[in-house]
N, C-alpha and C positions, 0 to 999 in steps of 0.2 A: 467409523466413517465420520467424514466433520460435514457438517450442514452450517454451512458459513453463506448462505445465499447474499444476505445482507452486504455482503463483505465485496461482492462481486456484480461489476458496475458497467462494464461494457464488453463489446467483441475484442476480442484478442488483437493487437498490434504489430508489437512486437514478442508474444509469448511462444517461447521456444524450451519442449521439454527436451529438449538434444543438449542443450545451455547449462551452462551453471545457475542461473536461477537468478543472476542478477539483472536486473532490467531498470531502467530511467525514470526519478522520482520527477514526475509533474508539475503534482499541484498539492494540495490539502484542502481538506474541508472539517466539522467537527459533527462529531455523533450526537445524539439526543441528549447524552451523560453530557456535553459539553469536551470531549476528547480529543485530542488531535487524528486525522487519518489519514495515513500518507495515499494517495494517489498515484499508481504505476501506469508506464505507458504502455504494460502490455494487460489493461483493464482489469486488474486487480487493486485492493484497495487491503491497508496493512494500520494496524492503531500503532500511533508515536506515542507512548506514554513512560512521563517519567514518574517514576516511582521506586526513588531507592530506598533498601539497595539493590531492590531485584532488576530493577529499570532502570539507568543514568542516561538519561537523553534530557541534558538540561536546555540544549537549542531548541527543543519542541517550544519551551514557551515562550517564546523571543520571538517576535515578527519576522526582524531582521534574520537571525542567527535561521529560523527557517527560510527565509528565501535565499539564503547561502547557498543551501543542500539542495534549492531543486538543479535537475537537471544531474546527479551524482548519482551512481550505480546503486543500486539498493536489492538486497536481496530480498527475491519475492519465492517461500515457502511453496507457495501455490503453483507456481510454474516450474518450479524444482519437481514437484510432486508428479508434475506432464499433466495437470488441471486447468484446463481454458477456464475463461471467465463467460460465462452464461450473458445471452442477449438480456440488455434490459427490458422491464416489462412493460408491454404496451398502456398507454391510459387510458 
């Protein structure tokens, strides 16, 4: 079982487990580590890290070269799974 609460950021959008699992990258923000984390429109959130050679995502650390991607299909693990993203929590 994954306990990725952290990971998971808003009410679902557009998250569809009947779908292939790809859904529309947003926005980004970065973790405590300082990492990149992609932002899904269907309230799921996915870490952009390069680290080759198990990772080659050399556009994560480009300003530019990320704002290319948003708005481009992005597969989200999470909703492939048929895992909604949990309300966020109240303050």
């Amino acid at each position: 079982m994954n306990d990725e609460n952290a990971s998971l950021t808003a009410r679902p959008i557009d998250c569809d487990p009947k779908a292939d699992g790809r859904i529309r990258l947003v926005g980004y923000r970065q973790d405590e580590d300082g990492y990149w984390v992609a932002v899904l429109s269907c309230g799921h959130t996915q870490h952009l890290r390069h680290q080759p050679p198990w990772q080659s995502r050399p556009w994560v650390l480009d300003p530019e070269q990320r704002a290319a991607q948003l708005g481009r299909l992005f597969p989200c693990g999470w909703c492939a799974q048929g895992l909604a993203p949990e309300p966020p929590e109240e303050s």
